[in-house]
NUMARNU-993502 format. One record per residue (C-alpha): residue in three letters; residue number from 1; x, y, z. Coordinates in Angstrom, 2 decimals, always signed. Example, Ala and Ser with C-alpha at 12.3 -4.5 7.8 and 13.67 -1.06 7.14 Angstrom:
@residu ALA&num 1&px +12.30&py -4.50&pz +7.80 $
@residu SER&num 2&px +13.67&py -1.06&pz +7.14 $
% end
This chain:
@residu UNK&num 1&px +43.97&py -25.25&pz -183.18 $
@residu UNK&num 2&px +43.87&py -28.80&pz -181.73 $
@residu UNK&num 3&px +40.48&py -28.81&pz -180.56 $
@residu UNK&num 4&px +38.98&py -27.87&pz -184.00 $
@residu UNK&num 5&px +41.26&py -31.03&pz -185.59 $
@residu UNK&num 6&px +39.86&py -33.13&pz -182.91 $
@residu UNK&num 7&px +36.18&py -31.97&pz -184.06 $
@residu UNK&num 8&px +37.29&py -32.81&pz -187.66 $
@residu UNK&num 9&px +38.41&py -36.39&pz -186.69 $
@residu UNK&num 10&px +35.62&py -36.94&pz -184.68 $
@residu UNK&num 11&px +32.88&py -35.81&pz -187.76 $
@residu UNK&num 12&px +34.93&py -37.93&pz -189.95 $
@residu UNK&num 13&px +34.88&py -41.27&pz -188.10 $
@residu UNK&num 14&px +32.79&py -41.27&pz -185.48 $
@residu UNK&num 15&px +29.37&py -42.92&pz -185.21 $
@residu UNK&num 16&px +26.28&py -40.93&pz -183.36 $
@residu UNK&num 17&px +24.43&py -42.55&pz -180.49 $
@residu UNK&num 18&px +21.55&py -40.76&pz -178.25 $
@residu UNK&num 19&px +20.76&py -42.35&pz -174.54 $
@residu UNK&num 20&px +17.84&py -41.82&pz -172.60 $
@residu UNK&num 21&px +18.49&py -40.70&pz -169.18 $
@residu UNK&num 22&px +19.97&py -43.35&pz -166.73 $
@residu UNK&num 23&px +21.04&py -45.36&pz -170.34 $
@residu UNK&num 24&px +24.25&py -46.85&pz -169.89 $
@residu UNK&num 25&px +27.04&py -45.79&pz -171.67 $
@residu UNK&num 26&px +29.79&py -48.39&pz -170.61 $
@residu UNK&num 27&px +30.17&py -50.41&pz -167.37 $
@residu UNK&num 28&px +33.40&py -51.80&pz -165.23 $
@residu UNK&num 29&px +34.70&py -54.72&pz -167.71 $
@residu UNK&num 30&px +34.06&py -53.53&pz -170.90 $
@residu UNK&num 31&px +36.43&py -53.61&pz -173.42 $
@residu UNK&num 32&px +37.58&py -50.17&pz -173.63 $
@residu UNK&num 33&px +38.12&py -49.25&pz -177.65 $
@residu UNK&num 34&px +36.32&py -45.85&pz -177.96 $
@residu UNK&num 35&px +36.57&py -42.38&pz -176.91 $
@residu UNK&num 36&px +33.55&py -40.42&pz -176.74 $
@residu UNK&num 37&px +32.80&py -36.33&pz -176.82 $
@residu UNK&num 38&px +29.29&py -35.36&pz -176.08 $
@residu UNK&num 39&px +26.88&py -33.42&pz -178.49 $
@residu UNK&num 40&px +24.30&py -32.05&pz -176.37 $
@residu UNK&num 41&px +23.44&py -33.79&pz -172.38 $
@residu UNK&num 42&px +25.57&py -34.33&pz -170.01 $
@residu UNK&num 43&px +27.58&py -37.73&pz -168.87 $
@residu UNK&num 44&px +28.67&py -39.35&pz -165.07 $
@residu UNK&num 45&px +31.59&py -40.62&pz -164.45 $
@residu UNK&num 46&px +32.16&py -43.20&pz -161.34 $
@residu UNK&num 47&px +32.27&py -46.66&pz -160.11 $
@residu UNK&num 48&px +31.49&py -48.60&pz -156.82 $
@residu UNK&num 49&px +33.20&py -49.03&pz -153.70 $
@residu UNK&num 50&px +33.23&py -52.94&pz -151.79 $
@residu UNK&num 51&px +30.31&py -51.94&pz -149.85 $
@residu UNK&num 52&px +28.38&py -50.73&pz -153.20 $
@residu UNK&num 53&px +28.26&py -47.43&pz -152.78 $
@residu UNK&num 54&px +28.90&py -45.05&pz -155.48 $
@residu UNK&num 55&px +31.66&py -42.92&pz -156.03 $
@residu UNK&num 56&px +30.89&py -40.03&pz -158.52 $
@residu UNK&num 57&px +34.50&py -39.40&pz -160.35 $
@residu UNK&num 58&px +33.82&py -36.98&pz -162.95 $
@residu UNK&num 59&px +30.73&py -35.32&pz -164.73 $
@residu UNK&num 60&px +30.84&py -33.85&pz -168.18 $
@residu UNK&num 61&px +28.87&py -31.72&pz -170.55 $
@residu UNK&num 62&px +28.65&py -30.84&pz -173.83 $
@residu UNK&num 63&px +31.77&py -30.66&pz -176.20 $
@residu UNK&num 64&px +33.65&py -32.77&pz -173.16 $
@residu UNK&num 65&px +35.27&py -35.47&pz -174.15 $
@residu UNK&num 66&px +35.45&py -38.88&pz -171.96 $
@residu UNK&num 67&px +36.92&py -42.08&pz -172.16 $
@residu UNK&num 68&px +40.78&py -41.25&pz -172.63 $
@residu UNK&num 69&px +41.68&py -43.97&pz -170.70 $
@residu UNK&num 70&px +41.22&py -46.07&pz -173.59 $
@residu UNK&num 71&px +44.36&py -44.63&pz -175.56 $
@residu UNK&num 72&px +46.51&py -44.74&pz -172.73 $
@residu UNK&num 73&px +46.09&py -48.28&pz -172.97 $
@residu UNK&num 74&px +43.58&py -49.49&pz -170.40 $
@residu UNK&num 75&px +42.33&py -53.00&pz -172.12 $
@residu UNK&num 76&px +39.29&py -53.13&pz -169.51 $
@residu UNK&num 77&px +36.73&py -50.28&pz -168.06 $
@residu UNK&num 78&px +36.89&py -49.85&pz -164.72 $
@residu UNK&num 79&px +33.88&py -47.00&pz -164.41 $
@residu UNK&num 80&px +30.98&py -46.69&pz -165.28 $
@residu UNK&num 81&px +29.46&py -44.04&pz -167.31 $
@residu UNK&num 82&px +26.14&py -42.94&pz -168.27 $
@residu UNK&num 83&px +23.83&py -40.44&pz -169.27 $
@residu UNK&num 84&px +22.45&py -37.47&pz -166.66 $
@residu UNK&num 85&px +19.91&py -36.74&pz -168.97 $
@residu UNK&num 86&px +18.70&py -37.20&pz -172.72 $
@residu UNK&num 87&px +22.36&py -37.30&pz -174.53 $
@residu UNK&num 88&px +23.97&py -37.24&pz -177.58 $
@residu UNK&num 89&px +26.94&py -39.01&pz -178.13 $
@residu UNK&num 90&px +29.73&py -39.44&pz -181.03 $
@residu UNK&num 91&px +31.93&py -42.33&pz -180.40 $
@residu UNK&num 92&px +35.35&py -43.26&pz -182.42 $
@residu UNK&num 93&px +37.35&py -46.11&pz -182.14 $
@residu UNK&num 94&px +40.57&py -45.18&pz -180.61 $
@residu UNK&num 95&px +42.59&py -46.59&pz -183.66 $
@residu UNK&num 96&px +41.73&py -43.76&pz -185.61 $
@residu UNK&num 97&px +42.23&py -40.98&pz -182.97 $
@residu UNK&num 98&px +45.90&py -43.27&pz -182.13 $
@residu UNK&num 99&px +46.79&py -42.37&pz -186.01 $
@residu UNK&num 100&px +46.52&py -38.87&pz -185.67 $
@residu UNK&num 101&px +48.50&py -38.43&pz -181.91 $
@residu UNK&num 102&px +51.02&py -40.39&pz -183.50 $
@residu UNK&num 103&px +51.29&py -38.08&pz -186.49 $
@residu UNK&num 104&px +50.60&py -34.72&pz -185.28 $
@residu UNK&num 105&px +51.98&py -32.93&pz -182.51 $
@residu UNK&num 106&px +49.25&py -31.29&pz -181.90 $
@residu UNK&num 107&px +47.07&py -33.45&pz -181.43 $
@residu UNK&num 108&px +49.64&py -35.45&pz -179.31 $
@residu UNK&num 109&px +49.70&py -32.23&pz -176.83 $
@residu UNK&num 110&px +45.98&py -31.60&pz -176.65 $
@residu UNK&num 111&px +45.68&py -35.74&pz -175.45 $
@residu UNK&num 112&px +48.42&py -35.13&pz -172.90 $
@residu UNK&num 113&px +47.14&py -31.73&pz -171.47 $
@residu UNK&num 114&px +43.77&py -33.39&pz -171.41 $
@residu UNK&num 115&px +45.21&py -36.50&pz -169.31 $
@residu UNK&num 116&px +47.12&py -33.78&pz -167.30 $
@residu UNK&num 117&px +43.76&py -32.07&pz -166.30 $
@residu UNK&num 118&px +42.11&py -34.80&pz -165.76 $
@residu UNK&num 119&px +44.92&py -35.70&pz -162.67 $
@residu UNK&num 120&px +44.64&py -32.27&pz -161.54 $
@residu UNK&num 121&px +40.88&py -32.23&pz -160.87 $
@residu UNK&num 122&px +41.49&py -35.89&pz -159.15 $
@residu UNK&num 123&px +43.77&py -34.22&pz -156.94 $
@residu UNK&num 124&px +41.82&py -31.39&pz -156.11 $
@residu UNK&num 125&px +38.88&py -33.48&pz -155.48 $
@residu UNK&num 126&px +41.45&py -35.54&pz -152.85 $
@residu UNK&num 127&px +42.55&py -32.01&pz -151.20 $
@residu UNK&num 128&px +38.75&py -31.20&pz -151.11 $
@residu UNK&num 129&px +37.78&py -34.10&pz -148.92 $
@residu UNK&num 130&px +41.15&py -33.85&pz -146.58 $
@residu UNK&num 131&px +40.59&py -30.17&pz -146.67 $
@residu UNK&num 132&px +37.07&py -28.66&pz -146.93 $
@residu UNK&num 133&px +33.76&py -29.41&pz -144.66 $
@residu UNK&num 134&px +30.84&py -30.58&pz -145.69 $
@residu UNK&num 135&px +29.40&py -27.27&pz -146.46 $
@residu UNK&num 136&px +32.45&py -25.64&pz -148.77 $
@residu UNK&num 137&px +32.58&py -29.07&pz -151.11 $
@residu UNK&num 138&px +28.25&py -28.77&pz -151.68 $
@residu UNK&num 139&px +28.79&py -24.61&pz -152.68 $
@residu UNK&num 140&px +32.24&py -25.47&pz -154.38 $
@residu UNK&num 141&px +30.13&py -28.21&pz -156.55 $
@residu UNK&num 142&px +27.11&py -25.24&pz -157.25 $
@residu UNK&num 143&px +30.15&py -22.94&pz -158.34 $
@residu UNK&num 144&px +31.01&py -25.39&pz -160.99 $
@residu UNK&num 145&px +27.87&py -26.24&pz -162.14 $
@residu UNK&num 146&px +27.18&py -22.63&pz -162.44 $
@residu UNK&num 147&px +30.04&py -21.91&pz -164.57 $
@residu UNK&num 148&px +29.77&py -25.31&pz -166.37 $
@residu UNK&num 149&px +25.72&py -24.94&pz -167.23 $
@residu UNK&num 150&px +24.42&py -21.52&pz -165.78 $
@residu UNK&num 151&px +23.14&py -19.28&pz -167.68 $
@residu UNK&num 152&px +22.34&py -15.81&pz -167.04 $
@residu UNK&num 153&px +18.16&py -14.65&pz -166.90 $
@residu UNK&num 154&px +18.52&py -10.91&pz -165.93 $
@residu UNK&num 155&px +20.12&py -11.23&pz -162.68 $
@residu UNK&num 156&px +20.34&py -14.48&pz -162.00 $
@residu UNK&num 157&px +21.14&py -17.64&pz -163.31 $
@residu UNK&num 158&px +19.36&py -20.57&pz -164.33 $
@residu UNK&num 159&px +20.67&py -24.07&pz -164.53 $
@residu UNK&num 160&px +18.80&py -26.85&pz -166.02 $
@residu UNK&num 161&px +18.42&py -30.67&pz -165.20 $
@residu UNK&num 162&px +19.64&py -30.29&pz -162.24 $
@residu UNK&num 163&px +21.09&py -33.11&pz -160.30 $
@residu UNK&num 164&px +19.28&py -34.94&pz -156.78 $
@residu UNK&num 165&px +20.41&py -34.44&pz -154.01 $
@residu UNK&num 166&px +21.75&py -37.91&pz -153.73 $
@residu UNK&num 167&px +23.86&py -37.04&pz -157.38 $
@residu UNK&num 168&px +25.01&py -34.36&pz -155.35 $
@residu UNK&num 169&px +25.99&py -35.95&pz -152.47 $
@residu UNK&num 170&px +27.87&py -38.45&pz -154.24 $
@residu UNK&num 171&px +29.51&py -35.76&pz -156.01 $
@residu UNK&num 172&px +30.96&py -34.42&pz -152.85 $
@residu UNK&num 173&px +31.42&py -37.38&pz -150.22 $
@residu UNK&num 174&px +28.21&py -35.79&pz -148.36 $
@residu UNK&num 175&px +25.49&py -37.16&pz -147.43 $
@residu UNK&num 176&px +22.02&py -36.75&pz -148.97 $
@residu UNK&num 177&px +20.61&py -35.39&pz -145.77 $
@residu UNK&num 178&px +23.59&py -32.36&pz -145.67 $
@residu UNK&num 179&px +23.06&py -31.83&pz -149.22 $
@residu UNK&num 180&px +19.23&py -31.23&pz -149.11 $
@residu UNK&num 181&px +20.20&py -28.78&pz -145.55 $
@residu UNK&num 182&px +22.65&py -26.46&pz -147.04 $
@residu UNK&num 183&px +20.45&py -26.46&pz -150.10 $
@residu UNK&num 184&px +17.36&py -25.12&pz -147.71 $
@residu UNK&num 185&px +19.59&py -23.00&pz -146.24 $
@residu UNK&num 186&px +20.99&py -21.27&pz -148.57 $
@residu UNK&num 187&px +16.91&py -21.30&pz -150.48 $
@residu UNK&num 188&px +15.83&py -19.55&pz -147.11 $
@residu UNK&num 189&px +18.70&py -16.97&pz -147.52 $
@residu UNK&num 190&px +17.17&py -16.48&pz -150.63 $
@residu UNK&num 191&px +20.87&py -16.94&pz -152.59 $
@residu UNK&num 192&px +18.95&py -19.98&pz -154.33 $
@residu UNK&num 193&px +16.40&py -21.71&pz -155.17 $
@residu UNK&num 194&px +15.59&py -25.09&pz -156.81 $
@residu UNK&num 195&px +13.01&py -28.01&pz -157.81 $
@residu UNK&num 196&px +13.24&py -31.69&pz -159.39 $
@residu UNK&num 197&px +14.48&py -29.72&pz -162.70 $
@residu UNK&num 198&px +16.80&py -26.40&pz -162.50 $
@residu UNK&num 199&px +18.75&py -24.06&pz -160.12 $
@residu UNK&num 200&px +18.31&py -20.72&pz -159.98 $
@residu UNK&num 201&px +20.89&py -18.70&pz -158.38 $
@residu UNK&num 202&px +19.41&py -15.34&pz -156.92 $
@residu UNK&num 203&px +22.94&py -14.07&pz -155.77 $
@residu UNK&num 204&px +26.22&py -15.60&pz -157.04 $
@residu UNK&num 205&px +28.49&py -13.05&pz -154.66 $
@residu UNK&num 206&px +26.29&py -14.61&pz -151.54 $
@residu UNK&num 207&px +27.24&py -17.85&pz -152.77 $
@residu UNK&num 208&px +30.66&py -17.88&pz -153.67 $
@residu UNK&num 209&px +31.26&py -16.23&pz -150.48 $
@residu UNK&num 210&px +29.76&py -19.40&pz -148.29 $
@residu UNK&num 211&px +27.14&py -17.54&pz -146.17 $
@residu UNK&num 212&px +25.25&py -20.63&pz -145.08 $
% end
């Protein structure tokens, strides 16, 4: 399969780097040379608007890789990216990984289905904010992050580290204050609750159904 050759490559030639949370992984301007899949922590994605404020693109987790533009050419960074929590990182130059998409097939698919995602999900995000209220973006964003991190303690489901409500509302083009009132709401409905450090999810039917 292509994902266990891109493991291979990656054990092969890439280096290992951990980051503290809030470390910096890369910032706009950078020369942009490596690609980057995460060991263990998770990693956002985003940059800054005139007006400075920031616009959260993307955030990954373990086994996700990040940085792609790089082999599609892009000389320069325009994000930013950098760690949600304690992370581990491997990071190859792209001249290796460039080696193997040009030789393998493979490979060459997984690279453009990856880019293809990627689009998608930048789209979606789009027809969210045309689309969707306030409300449906925060519980679409605590779907994902259930299925990306949750995981299952009896009946419910836990998810660690989770994000501020600021994170959050950057996330979803909300607003801190609509993030931390849904979030009550739906803790007074008793669907969830939360603290500084996890989500716990007392109903996921409640939730995926919107009662708020």
């Amino acid at each position: 399969m292509a994902i266990d050759k891109i493991k291979a490559i990656f054990e092969q030639y890439s280096t290992i780097n951990e980051y503290k949370k809030g470390d910096v992984i890369y910032s706009p301007g950078d020369e942009a040379k490596f690609l980057f899949c995460i060991k263990e922590g998770s990693v956002k994605i985003g940059c800054y608007n005139e007006k400075g404020r920031e616009i959260t693109k993307f955030v990954f987790y373990k086994d996700e890789l990040f940085g792609e533009q790089a082999i599609a050419g892009l000389k320069k960074r325009r994000d930013y990216a950098f760690a949600v929590e304690k992370t581990v990182i491997q990071k190859i130059d792209c001249s290796a990984i460039n080696d193997f998409i040009i030789s393998d097939l493979e490979v060459s698919r997984y690279f453009l289905t990856l880019f293809g995602k990627r689009n998608i999900a930048l789209d979606e995000r789009l027809e969210s904010l045309v689309f969707k209220d306030s409300k449906t973006r925060i519980i679409d964003y605590l779907m994902k992050t259930i299925d990306q991190k949750g995981k299952k303690v009896g009946y419910e489901i836990v998810v660690r580290n989770f994000m501020t409500h600021q994170e959050i509302a950057n996330l979803t083009s909300t607003s801190r204050q609509t993030v931390t009132t849904v979030l009550n709401i739906l803790k007074n409905q008793n669907i969830i609750t939360f603290d500084r450090h996890r989500l716990l999810v007392r109903d996921v039917e409640k939730l995926k159904s919107g009662i708020c």
